[in-house]
C-alpha positions in Angstrom: 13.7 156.8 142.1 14.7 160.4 141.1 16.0 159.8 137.5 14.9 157.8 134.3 18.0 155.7 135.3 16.9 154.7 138.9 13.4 154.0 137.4 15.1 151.1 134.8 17.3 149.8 137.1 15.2 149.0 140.1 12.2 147.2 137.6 15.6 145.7 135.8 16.9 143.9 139.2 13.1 143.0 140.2 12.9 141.2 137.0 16.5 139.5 137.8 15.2 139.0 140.9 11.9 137.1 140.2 10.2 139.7 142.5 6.6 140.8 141.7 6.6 144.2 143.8 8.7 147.3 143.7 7.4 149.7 147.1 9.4 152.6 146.5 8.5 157.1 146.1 9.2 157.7 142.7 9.7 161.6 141.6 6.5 162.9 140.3 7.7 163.3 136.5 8.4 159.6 136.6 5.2 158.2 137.2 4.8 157.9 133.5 7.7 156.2 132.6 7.1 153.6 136.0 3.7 153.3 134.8 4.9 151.9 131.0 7.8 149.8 133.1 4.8 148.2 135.0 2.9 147.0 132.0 6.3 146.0 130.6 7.8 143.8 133.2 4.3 142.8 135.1 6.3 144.0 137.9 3.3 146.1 140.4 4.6 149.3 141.9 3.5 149.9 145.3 4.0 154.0 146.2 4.9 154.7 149.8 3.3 157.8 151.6 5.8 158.8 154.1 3.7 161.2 156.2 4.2 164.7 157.8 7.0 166.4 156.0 7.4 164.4 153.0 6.6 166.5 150.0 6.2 164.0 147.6 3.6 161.2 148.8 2.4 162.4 152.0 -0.9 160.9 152.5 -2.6 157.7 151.1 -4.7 159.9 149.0 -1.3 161.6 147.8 -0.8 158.7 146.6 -4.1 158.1 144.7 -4.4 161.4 143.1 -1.0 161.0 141.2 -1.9 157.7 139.9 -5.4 157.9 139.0 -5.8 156.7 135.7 -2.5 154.0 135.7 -2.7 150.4 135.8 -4.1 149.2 138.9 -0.6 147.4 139.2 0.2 151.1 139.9 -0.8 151.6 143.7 -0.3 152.2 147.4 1.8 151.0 149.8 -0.1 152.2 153.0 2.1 153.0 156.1 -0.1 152.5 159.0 2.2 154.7 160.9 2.7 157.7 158.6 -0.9 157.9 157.5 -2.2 157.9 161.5 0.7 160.6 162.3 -0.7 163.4 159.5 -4.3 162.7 160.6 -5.9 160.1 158.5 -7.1 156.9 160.0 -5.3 153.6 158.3 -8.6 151.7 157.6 -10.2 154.7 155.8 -7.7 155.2 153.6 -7.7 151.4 153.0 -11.0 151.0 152.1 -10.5 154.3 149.9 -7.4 152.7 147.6 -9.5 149.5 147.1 -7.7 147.5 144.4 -5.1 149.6 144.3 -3.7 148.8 148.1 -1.3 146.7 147.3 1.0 146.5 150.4 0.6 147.5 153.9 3.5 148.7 156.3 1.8 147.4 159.9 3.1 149.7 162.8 1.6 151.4 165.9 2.5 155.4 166.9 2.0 157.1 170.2 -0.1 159.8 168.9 -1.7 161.0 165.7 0.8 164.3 165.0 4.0 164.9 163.7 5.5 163.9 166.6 3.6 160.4 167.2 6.6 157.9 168.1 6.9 154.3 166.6 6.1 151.8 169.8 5.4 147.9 169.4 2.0 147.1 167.5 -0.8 147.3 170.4 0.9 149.8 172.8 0.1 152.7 170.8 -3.3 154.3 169.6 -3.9 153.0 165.9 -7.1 150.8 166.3 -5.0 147.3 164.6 -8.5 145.7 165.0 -10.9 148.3 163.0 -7.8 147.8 160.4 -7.7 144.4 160.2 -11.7 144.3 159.9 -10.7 146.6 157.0 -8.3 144.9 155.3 -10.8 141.4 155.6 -13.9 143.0 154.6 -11.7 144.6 151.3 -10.6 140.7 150.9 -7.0 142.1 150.4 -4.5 140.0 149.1 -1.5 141.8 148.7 1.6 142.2 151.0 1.5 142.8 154.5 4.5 143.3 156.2 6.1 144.9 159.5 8.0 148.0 159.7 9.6 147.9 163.0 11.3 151.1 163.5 11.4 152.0 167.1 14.8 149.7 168.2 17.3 149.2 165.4 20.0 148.1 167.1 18.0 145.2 168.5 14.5 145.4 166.8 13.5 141.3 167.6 12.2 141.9 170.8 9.8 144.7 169.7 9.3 142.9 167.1 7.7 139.8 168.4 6.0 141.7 170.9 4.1 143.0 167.8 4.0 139.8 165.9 2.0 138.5 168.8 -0.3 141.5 169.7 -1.3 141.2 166.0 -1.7 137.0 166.5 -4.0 137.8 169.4 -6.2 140.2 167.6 -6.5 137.8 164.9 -7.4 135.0 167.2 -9.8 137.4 169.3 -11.6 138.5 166.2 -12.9 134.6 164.9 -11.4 134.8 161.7 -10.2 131.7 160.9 -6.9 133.2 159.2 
């Protein structure tokens, strides 16, 4: 969303659409206008940090600074991925949004740097468990998706690799989930 425009139209098709969450990096000088569109349509707005070198939402805490003050509906969508590569460990910056995590991008990264690599959930350093742990303890309730980056041109395989790393962590851990 980089215009006053952008802003209307993407709450407008969410409404159209029946969905209940935008994730998206609005400009800075349109977090007022996105925050009056969230109490108008009920529609939440989940802001995406997109790690090293993005100059708008960064970090999780990025991310919390700008909106301090909004409607809760106004929050974070944590990527796992982004927040490990600049430094900041997922779970932390969980439990630091509180009510306003409202989506999570689940991923795993070689390393935590600016050059960390996407790689299937579990073959990678993030600790999934200590995030999950997170996640339970903070009863959260919002969206939790994959973001499968690493293989576009034939992501499934990758994909259910991760899919059943995270299955087997949940199983491991005796959370009846």
């Amino acid at each position: 969303m980089t215009s006053e425009r952008e802003a209307r139209r993407a709450f407008h098709y969410a409404k159209t659409a029946g969905m209940s969450i935008i994730i998206g990096a609005p400009d800075h000088g349109l977090l007022d206008l996105c925050h009056v569109l969230v109490r108008e349509t009920g529609i939440s707005l989940a802001i995406h940090n997109h790690g090293p070198g993005d100059k708008l939402y960064p970090t999780p805490r990025s991310v919390l600074e700008r909106i301090a003050g909004y409607d809760p509906r106004v929050g974070l969508c944590l990527d796992v991925g982004h927040t490990f590569r600049i430094g900041v460990d997922p779970a932390a910056a969980a439990r630091e949004a509180g009510v306003r995590l409202l989506d999570v991008h689940l991923k795993d990264v070689t390393e935590a740097s600016p050059s960390g690599e996407d790689v299937e959930v579990g073959r990678g350093v993030i600790d999934i468990p200590g995030l999950g742990r997170a996640l339970f303890d903070m009863r959260f309730s919002g969206t939790s998706a994959f973001e499968y980056e690493k293989d576009p041109k034939d992501p499934l395989p990758g994909l259910a690799e991760s899919v059943g790393y995270v299955k087997g962590v949940l199983k491991g851990s005796g959370l009846n989930i």
